[in-house]
Wavefront OBJ file of the C-alpha trace (Angstrom):
o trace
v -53.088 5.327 8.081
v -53.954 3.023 10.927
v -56.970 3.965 13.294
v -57.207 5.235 16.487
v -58.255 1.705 17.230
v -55.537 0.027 16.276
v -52.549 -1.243 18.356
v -50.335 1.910 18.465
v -46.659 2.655 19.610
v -45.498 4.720 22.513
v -45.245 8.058 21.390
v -41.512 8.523 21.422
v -41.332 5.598 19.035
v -42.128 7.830 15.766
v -39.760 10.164 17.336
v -36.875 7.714 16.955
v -34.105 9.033 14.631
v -32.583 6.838 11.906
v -29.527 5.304 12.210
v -27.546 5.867 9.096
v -24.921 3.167 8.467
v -21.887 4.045 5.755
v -22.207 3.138 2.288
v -20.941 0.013 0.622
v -18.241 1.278 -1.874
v -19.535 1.793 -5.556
v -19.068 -0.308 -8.125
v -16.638 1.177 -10.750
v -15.484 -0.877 -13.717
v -11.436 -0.845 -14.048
v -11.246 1.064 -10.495
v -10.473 -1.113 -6.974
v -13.294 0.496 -5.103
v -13.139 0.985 -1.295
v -15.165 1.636 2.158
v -13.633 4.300 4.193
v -17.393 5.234 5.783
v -17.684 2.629 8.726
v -14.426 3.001 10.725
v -13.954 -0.367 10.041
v -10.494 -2.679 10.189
v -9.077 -3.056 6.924
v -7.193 -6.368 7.754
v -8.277 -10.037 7.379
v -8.878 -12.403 10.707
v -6.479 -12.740 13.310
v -4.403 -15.856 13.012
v -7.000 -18.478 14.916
v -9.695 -16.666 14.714
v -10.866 -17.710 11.350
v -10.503 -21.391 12.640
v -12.325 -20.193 16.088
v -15.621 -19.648 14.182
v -15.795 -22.317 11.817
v -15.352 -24.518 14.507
v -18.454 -22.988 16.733
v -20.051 -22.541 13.467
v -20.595 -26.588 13.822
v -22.509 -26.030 16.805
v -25.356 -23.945 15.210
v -27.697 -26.069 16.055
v -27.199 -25.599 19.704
v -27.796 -22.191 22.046
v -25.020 -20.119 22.899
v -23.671 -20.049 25.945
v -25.964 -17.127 28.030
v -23.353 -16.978 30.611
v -20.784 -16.278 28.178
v -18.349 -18.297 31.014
v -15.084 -18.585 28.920
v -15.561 -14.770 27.442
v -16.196 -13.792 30.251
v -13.070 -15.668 31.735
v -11.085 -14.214 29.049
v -11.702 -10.834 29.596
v -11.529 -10.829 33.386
v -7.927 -12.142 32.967
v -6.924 -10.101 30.607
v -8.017 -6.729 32.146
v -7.318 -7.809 35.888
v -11.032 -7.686 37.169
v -13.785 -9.416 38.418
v -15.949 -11.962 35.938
v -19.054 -9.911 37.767
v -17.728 -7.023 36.895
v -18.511 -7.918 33.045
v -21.268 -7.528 30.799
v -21.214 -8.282 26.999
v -24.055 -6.744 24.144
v -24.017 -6.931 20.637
v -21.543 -4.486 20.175
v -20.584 -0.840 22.370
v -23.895 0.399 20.893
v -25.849 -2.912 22.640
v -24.673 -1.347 25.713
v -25.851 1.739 25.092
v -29.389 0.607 24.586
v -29.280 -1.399 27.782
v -27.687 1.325 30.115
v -30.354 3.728 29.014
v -33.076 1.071 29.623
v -31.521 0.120 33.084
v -30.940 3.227 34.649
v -33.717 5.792 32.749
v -37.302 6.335 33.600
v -39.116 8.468 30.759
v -38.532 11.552 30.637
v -35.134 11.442 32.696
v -31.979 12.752 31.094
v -28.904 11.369 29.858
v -26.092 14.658 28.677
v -23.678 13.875 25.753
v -21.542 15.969 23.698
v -22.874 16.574 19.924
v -22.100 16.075 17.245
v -21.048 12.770 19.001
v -22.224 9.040 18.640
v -25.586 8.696 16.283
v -26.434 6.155 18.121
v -26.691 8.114 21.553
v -29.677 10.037 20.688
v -31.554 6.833 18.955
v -30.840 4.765 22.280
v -32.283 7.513 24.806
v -35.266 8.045 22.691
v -36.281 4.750 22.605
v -36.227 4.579 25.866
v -38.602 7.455 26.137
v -35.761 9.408 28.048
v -34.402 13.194 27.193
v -31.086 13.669 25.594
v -29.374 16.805 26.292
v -26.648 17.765 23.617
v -23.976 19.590 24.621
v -21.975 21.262 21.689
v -18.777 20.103 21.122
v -15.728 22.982 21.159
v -14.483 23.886 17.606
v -11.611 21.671 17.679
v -14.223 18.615 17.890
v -13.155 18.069 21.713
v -15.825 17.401 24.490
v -17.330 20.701 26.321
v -16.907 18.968 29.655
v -17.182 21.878 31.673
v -20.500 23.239 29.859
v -21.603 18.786 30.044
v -20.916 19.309 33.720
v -23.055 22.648 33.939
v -25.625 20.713 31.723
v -26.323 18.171 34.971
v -29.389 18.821 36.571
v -32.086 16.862 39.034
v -32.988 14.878 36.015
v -30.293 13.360 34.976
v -29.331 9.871 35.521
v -26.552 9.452 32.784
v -23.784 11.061 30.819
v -22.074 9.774 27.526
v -18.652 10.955 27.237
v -17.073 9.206 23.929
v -13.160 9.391 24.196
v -11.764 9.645 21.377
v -15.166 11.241 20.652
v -16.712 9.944 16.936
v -16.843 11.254 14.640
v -14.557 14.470 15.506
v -11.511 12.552 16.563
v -10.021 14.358 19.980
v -9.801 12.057 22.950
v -9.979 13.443 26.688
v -6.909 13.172 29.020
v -7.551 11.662 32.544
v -6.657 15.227 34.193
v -9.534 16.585 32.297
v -11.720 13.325 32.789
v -10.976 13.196 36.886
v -11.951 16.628 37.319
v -15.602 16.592 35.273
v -15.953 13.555 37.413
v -15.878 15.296 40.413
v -18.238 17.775 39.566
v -20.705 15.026 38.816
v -23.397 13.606 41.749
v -22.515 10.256 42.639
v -25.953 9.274 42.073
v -25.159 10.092 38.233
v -24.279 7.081 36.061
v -21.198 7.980 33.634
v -20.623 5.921 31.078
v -17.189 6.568 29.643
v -17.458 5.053 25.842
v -13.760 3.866 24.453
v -14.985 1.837 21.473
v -11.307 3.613 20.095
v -9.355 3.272 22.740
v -6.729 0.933 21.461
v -5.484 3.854 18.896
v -5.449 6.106 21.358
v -2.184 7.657 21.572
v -1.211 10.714 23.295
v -0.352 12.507 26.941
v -2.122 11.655 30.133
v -4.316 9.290 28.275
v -7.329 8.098 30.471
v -7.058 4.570 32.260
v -10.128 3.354 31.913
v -9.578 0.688 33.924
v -7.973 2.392 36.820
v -11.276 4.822 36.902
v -13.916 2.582 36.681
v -11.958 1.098 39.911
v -11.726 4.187 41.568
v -15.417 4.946 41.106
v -18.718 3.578 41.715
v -20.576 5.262 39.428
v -18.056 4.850 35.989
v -18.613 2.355 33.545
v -16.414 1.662 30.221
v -18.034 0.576 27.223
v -15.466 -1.065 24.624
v -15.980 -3.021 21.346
v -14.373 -6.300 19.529
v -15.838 -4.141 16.461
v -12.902 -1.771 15.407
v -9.286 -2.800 16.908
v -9.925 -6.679 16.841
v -12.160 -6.040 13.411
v -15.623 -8.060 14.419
v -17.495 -5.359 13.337
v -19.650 -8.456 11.726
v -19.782 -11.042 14.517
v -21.338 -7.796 17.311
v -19.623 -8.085 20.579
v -19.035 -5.187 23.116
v -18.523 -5.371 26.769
v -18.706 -3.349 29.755
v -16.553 -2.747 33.036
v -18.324 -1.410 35.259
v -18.717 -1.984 39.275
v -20.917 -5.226 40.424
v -24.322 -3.679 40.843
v -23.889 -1.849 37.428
v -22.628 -4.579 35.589
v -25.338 -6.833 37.182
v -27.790 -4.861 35.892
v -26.975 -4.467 32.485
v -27.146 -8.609 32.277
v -30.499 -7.831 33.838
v -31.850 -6.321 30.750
v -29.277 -8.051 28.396
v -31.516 -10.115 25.130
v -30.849 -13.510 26.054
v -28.448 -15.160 23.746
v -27.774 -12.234 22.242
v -24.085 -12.530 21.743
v -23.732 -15.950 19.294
v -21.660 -18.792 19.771
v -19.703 -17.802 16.820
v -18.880 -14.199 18.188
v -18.038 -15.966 21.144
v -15.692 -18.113 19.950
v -13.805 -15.169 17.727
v -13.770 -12.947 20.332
v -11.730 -15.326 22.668
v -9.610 -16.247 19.895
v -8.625 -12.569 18.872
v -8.235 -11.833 22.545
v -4.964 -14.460 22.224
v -3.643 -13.440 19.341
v -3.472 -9.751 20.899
v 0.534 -9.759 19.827
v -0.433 -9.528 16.184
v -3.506 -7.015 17.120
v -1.529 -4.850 18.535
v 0.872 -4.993 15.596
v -1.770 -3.753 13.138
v -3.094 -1.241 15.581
v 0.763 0.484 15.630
v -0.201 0.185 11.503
v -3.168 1.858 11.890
v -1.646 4.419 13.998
v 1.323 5.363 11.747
v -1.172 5.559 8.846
v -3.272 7.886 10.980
v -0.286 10.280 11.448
v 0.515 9.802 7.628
v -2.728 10.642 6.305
v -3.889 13.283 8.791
v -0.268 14.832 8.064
v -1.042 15.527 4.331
v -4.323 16.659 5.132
v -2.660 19.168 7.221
v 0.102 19.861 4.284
v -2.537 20.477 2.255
v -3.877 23.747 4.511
v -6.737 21.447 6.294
v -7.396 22.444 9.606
v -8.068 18.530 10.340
v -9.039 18.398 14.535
v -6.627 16.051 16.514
v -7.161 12.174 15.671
v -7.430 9.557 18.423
v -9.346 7.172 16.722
v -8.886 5.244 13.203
v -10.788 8.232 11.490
v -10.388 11.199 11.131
v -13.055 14.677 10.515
v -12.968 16.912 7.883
v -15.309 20.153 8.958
v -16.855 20.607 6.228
v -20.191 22.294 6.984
v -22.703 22.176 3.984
v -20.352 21.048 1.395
v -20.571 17.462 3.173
v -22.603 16.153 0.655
v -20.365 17.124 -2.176
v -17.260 15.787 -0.602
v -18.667 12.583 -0.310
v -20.119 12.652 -3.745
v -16.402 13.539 -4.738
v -15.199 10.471 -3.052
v -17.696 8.331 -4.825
v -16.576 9.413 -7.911
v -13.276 8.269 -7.643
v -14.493 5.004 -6.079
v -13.984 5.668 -2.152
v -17.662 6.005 0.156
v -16.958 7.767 3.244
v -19.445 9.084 5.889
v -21.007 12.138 5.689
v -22.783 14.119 8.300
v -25.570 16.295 7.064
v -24.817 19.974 6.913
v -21.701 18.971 9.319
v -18.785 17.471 8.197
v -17.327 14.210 6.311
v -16.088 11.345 8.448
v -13.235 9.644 7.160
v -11.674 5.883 7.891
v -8.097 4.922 8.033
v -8.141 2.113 5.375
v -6.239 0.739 2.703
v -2.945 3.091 1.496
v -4.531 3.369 -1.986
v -7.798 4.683 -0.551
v -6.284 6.898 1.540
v -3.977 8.086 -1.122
v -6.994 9.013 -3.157
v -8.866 10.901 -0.584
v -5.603 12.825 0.042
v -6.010 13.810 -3.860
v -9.542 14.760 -3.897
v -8.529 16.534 -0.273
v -5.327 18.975 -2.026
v -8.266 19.446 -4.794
v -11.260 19.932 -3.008
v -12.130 24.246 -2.067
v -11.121 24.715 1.544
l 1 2 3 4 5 6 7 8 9 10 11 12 13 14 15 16 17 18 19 20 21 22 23 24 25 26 27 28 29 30 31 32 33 34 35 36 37 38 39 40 41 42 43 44 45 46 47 48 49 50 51 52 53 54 55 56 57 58 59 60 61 62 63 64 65 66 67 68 69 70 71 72 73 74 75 76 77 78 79 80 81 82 83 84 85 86 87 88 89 90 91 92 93 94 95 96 97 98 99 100 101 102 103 104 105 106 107 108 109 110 111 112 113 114 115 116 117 118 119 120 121 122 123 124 125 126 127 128 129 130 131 132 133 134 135 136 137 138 139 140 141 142 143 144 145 146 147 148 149 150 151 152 153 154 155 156 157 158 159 160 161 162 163 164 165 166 167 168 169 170 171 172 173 174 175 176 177 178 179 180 181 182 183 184 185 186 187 188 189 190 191 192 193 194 195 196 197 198 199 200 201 202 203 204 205 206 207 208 209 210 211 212 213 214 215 216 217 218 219 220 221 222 223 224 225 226 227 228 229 230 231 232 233 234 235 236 237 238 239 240 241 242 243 244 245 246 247 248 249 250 251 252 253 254 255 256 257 258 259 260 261 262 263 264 265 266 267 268 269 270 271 272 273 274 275 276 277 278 279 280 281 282 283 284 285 286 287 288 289 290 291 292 293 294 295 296 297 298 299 300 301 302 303 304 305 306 307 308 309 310 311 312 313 314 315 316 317 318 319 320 321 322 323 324 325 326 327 328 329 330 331 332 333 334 335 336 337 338 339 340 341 342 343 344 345 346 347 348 349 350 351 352 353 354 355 356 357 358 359
C-alpha cells in the first residue's frame, strides 16, 4: 500500500473501469475452434494489402509519417472532403479518448446510450469527466429523445453509436436530424459508425452529408471491422476544420505506424473486393439472425456484423455453452451475450446451442 507520500494518481484514475477484450477461442483437441467475441472480419488480407505492409515493414527503422499525407490523401478523395477535415487514432476508440480530452474539462459531461460502447465510459473517466448513461429502449435502439432530455449546462459531448454495439439497431437520419436539433450548438456530437459499412436498411444516416451540414457533428469510423485491421489500429474522423484540428492537437505523435499506414491505403483500393465480402457478411447476418428468430429468439434488429442475444443473468452460461463446443463469444455481465458474424461452421454451431439453449 503506497504512502501518502508517494507519487499518487488523480483520483478518477482508480475509478477507471476495465476494458474487457473477447476471448481467444479454446483449445479443443479434434474440434476447429473459433472467435466469434471481437466482431472481428473473418477473411484474410485484401489483395495488396498483404504486400502493402511487408513492404513498409522494411522501413521500421524509420518514423512514420506524423502527417499521415498519403492517408490522409486517400481518404479525402475517397469521401469527397477536405485533407483538414481528417484526423486518424489508433482505431474509433483512439478517437474517443482524444475527443473527450479535447473538448472536456473535469467534471463536464459527455451523454451516451447504455448498454453501449465499453469503451465510452473508460474514455470519459480518464479524462476526469462525467458520463451520463442513458438506457437504451428494449429493442436495444438508442433513447434519443430521453439522450436529448439528458443535455444539460454541463455537457460538452454526446456518443451516439449507430448501429449501436453491442445491441445491434442502427438510427435512421429522420430520427438522427431531429435529436440534432434539439441539441445546443455549443454541444459536440460525435456520431460513432465503426459499423457503418453493414449497415443496411431505410433512411440510413449519411454521415457524410451531416457532418457537412453541421458544425458541431463529427463521424468516427474504423479500418478495424469492414476492411479487417483490427491488428494494425487505424480510425479516423470527419469532422469540420476546427474539430478535426483539434483532435491532431492532442493526437500521440506517431501513433498510427507506418505499417497501418501503408495497409490502410492499400485496402482503401481494393474497396471492390471489400465491398464484396461486406454483401457476405451481410447475407450471413440475415441467415444467422433468421434462425435465431426460427428458433423463438426475440433477437433485436442487426446493423452491424453481430448480433445480441438478451440474455440477462444467464450470460455467463451461454458463453460457457459456447466454449464448450469450441466457439468464445462476448458476454456482458448480468446483460446479454454478444455474438460475431464469423465463419458458417461457427455460426452453425451457435445456432445449435441457440435452438437448445432455455429461452
Amino acid at each position: 500500500m503506497p504512502s501518502l507520500s508517494s507519487p499518487q494518481p488523480r483520483p478518477n484514475v482508480s475509478e477507471i473501469p476495465r476494458y474487457v477484450a473477447g476471448k481467444p477461442p479454446t483449445v479443443r483437441p479434434g474440434l476447429t475452434s473459433y472467435k466469434l467475441s471481437s466482431n472481428e472480419n473473418p477473411y484474410p488480407p485484401l489483395p495488396g494489402v498483404l504486400e502493402a505492409a511487408q513492404a513498409a515493414v522494411a522501413q521500421m527503422n524509420r518514423y512514420p509519417d506524423m502527417g499521415a499525407t498519403a492517408l490522409y490523401d486517400a481518404l479525402a478523395d475517397r469521401f469527397g472532403v477536405p485533407a483538414e477535415h481528417l484526423s486518424l487514432a489508433t482505431g474509433s476508440v483512439g478517437l474517443i479518448y482524444q475527443l473527450v480530452q479535447a473538448f472536456c474539462d473535469p467534471g463536464d459531461e459527455v451523454v451516451f446510450a447504455w448498454r453501449s460502447f465499453e469503451a465510452y465510459p473508460i474514455a470519459v473517466t480518464a479524462a476526469a469527466a462525467t458520463s451520463v448513461r442513458v438506457p437504451v429502449l428494449p429493442d436495444g435502439r438508442h433513447d434519443l429523445d430521453a439522450m436529448a432530455a439528458a443535455i444539460t449546462d454541463r455537457t460538452k459531448v454526446v456518443l451516439v453509436c449507430t448501429p449501436n454495439n453491442p445491441t445491434g439497431p442502427a438510427v435512421t437520419q429522420a430520427e438522427l436530424d431531429a435529436f440534432l436539433a434539439k441539441v445546443p450548438p455549443h454541444v459536440l456530437v460525435v456520431v460513432d459508425e465503426a459499423y457503418v459499412e453493414f449497415v443496411r436498411m431505410d433512411d440510413a444516416v449519411d454521415g457524410i452529408a451531416t457532418y457537412a451540414a453541421h458544425d458541431n457533428v463529427v463521424l468516427t469510423r474504423t479500418f478495424s471491422k469492414a476492411y479487417g485491421l483490427a491488428g494494425f489500429r487505424v480510425g479516423y474522423a470527419v469532422a469540420p476544420a476546427d474539430i478535426a484540428g483539434a483532435l491532431r492537437a492532442v493526437s500521440l505523435p506517431f501513433g498510427v505506424s507506418t505499417v497501418a499506414q501503408a495497409a490502410a491505403i492499400a485496402s482503401l483500393a481494393a474497396e471492390d473486393l471489400l465491398l464484396e465480402r461486406v454483401e457476405a457478411l451481410v447475407g450471413e447476418r440475415a441467415r444467422f439472425r433468421d434462425g435465431l428468430l426460427e428458433a423463438g429468439w426475440a433477437i433485436p434488429e442487426a446493423q452491424g456484423n453481430f448480433v445480441w442475444f438478451d440474455l440477462g443473468d444467464r450470460a455467463a452460461d451461454f458463453a460457457a455453452a459456447a466454449d464448450a463446443v469450441g466457439v468464445t463469444v462476448r458476454p456482458f455481465a448480468g446483460e446479454g451475450v454478444r455474438v460475431s458474424i464469423g465463419e458458417t461452421e461457427a455460426n452453425d454451431r451457435i445456432l445449435t446451442l441457440a435452438r437448445e439453449f432455455p429461452h
